[in-house]
ZAMARGU-4260 file (C-alpha; in steps of 0.2 Angstrom, whole numbers, plus 5000, padded with zeros to 4 digits):
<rodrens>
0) 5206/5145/4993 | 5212/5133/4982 | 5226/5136/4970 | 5226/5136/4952 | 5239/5131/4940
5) 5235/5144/4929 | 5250/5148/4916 | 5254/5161/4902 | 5249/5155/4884 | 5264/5145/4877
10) 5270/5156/4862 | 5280/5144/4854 | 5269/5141/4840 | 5262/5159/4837 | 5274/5159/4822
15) 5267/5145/4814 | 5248/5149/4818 | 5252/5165/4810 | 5260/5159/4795 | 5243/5148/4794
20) 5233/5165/4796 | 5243/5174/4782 | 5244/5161/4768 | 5225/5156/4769 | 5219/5162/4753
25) 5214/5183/4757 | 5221/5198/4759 | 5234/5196/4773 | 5224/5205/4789 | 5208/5206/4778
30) 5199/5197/4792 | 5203/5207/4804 | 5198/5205/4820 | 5194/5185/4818 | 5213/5184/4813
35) 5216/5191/4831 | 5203/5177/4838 | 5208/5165/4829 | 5229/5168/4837 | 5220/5168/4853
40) 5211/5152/4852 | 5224/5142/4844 | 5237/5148/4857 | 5223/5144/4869 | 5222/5125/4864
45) 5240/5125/4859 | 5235/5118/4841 | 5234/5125/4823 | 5217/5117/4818 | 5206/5123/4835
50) 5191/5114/4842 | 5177/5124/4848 | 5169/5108/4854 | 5154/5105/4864 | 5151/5123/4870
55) 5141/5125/4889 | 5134/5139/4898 | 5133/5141/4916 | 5118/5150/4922 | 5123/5153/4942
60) 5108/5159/4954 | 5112/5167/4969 | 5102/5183/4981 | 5111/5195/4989 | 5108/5202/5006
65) 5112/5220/5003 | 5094/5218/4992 | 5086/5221/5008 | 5091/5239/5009 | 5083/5243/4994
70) 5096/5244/4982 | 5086/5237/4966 | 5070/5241/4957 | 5067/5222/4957 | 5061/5210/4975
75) 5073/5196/4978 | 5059/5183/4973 | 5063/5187/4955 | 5078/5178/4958 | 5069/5161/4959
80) 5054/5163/4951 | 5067/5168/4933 | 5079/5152/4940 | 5063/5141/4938 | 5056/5150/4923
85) 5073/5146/4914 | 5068/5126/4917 | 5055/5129/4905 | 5065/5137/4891 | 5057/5152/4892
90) 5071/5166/4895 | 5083/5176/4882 | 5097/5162/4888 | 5087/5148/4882 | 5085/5156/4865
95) 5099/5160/4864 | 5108/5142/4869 | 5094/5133/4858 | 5102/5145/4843 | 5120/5140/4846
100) 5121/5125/4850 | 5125/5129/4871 | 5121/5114/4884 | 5113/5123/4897 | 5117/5120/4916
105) 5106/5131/4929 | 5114/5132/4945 | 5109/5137/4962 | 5122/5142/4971 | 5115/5155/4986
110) 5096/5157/4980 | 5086/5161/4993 | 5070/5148/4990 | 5071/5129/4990 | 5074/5124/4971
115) 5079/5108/4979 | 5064/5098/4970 | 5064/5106/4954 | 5069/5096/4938 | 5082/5106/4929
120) 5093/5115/4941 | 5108/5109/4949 | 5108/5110/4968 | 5122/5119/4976 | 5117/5128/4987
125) 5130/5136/4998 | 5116/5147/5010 | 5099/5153/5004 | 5108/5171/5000 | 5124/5180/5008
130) 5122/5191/5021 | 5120/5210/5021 | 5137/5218/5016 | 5130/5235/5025 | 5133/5229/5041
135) 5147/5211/5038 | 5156/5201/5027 | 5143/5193/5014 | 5152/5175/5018 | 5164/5168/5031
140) 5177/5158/5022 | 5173/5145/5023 | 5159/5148/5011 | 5171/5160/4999 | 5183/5141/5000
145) 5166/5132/4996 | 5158/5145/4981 | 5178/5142/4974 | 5177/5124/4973 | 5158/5125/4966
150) 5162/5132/4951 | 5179/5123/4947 | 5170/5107/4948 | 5153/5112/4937 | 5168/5117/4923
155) 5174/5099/4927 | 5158/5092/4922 | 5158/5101/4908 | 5174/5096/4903 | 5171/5078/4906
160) 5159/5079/4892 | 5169/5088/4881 | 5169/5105/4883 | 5182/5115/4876 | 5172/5133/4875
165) 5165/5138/4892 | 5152/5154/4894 | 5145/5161/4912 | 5130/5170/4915 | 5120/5176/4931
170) 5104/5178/4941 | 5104/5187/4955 | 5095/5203/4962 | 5105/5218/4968 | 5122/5210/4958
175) 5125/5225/4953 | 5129/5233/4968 | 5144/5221/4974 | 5150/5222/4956 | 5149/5241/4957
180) 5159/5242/4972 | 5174/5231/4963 | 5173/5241/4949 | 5177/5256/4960 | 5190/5247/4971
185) 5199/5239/4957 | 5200/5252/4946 | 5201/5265/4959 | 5187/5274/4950 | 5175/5285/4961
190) 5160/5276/4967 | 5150/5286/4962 | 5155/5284/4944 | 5152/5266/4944 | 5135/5266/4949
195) 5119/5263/4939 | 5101/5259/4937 | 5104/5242/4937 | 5088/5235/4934 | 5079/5251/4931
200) 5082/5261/4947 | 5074/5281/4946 | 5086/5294/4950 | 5083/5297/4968 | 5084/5278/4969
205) 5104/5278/4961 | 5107/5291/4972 | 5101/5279/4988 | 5111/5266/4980 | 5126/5276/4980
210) 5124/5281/4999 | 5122/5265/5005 | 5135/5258/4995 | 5147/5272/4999 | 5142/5266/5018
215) 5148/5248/5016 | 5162/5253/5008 | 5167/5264/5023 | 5164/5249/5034 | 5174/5237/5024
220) 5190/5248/5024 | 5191/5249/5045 | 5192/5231/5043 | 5198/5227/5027 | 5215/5220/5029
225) 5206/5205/5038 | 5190/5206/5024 | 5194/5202/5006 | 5183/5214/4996 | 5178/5198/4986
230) 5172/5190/5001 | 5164/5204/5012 | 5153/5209/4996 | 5153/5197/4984 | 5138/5184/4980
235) 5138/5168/4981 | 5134/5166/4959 | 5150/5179/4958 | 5161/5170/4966 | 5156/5153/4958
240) 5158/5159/4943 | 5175/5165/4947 | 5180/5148/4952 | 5173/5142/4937 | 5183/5155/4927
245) 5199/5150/4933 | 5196/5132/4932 | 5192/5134/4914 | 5209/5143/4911 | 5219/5132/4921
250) 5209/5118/4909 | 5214/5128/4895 | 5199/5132/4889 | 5190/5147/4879 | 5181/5158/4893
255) 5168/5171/4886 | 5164/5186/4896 | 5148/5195/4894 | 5139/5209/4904 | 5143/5219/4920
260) 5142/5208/4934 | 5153/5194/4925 | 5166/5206/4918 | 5166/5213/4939 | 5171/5193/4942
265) 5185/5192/4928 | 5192/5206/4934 | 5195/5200/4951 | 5201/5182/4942 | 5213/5192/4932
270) 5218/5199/4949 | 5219/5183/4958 | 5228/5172/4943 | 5235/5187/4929 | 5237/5175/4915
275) 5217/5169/4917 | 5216/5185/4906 | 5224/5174/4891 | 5210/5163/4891 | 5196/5176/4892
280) 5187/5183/4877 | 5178/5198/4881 | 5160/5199/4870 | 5150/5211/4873 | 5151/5229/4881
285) 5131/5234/4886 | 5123/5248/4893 | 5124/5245/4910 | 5134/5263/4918 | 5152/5260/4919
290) 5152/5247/4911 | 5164/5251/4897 | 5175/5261/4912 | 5175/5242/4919 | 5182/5235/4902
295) 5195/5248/4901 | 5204/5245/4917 | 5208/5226/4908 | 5211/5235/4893 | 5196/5223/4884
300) 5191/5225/4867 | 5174/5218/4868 | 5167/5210/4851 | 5148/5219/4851 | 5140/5234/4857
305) 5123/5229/4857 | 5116/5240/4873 | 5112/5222/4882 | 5111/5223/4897 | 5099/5209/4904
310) 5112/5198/4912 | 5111/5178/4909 | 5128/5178/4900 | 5117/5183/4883 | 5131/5194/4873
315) 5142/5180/4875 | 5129/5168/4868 | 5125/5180/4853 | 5144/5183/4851 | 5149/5165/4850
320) 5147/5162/4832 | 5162/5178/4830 | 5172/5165/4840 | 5165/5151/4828 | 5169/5159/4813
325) 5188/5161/4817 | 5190/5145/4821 | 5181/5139/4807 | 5191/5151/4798 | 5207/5141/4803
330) 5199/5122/4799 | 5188/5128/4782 | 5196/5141/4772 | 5208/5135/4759 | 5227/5142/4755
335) 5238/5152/4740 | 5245/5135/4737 | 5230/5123/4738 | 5222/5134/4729 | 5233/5138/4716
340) 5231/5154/4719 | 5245/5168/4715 | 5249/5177/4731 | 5240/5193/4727 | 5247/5203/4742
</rodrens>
């Protein structure tokens, strides 16, 4: 795997940001947790007047084969049929990037169906899914290397046009189960614990989830000093998107986390490269089982609690504008002294 340059924020003018913050003309700590945000995003971009510039959103497609053991509610062609039904604007993540503002880029990545002709999504196409992490690693690695590289060159493109705030999203049936399995590996949380309905599994179906993904589990650890757990079970959209994270952080740019599976993929960043953590902003806690259990073990604070939990990077779409407003809070509001007003703190 490629490494990253990926370094802690430069403190060094956290003094003067906050002396920005206290003498804007409020309450000192009146706007709360925007204060904290907007620290955040001017260490971030090293600068007391913060850019939120050109915002994208990468929608990463990939099928898993662990979906064959019947581990979702959902068939695998929902994988492809959503990827071509977000072309047409027609998903939550469209709305969502049409209301704030978010250039849109749908990748395939590991999709298992030839999107190779259709007009809006990006071909990358590492295999038309990963392989059954029941029986062997999901990639080799030489397609882990390849997913790496995938990602950290779509957030070059991003870049190269601007970018400064990046969010990731996902499609991809049965991602669940590999983020579920990292939840309980990295937070050594029972397995059990970390498992849910995904996309709207019954009871008995939870509890077929749970055995065979307490099976693959038991088959990575014979062979597991030779099998990273982010190779033998992630997919090929987790992985990306984990490229694409620490690229963005080494790029010093704002990284918003949303949902289950992409809060599974910062985890294992933040495991990989600590200080990617420093660039992360984590939106939205939803209702997917575990999922606060998840946020805890990077001791998040996520920004919403709306009970989402349809995937596509949506919570950090709708949390964006909280972003927006601390920076613009830093760039707009006016201070004690411009104002002539008396310091009433």
């Amino acid at each position: 795997m490629r490494t990253f340059q990926i370094e802690p924020l430069n403190t060094s003018l956290q003094s003067a940001i906050q002396q920005k913050i206290d003498n804007l003309n409020k309450p000192k700590g009146s706007l709360g947790r925007l204060e904290e945000l907007a620290l955040q995003v001017c260490l971030i971009q090293q600068t007391l007047s913060p850019s939120l510039a050109h915002p994208c959103h990468l929608l990463l497609g990939g099928d898993h084969g662990i979906e064959r053991e019947g581990v979702s509610v959902s068939p695998r062609e929902v994988t492809w049929q959503q990827m071509i039904n977000f072309t047409r604007g027609g998903g939550g993540v469209n709305m969502f990037c049409r209301q704030h503002g978010f250039t849109l880029r749908i990748v395939d990545v590991g999709v298992d169906y030839d999107l190779s002709a259709v007009e809006g999504i990006i071909d990358r196409k590492i295999a038309r899914g990963t392989r059954n992490f029941l029986y062997e690693p999901a990639m080799t690695d030489e397609e882990f290397d390849q997913a790496i590289e995938v990602g950290a060159s779509l957030v070059d493109d991003c870049i190269a046009e601007g970018c400064r705030v990046l969010s990731i999203g996902e499609m991809g049936i049965a991602n669940t189960s590999p983020s579920s399995i990292w939840m309980h590996l990295f937070g050594n949380i029972p397995l059990a614990d970390c498992i849910g309905a995904g996309a709207g599994l019954d009871t008995p179906g939870i509890r077929h989830k749970y055995e065979v993904l307490s099976q693959a589990v038991n088959n990575w650890k014979s062979v597991a000093e030779a099998n990273s757990s982010l190779r033998y079970f992630g997919g090929f959209e987790m992985i990306t998107a984990i490229g694409a994270m620490m690229r963005a952080a080494e790029q010093h740019l704002v990284v918003l986390i949303d949902g289950f599976i992409m809060t599974a993929c910062a985890i294992a960043a933040i495991r990989l490269f600590p200080a990617s953590q420093d660039y992360m902003i984590f939106t939205h806690c939803g209702d997917e089982s575990g999922h606060q259990r998840m946020l805890d073990i990077v001791n998040a604070k996520p920004l919403l609690h709306l009970g989402l939990r349809l995937g596509e990077g949506t919570g950090a779409l709708c949390a964006f504008p909280i972003v927006d407003s601390a920076a613009r809070m830093m760039n707009e509001m006016n201070n004690f002294d411009n104002a002539k007003i008396t310091k009433y703190f």
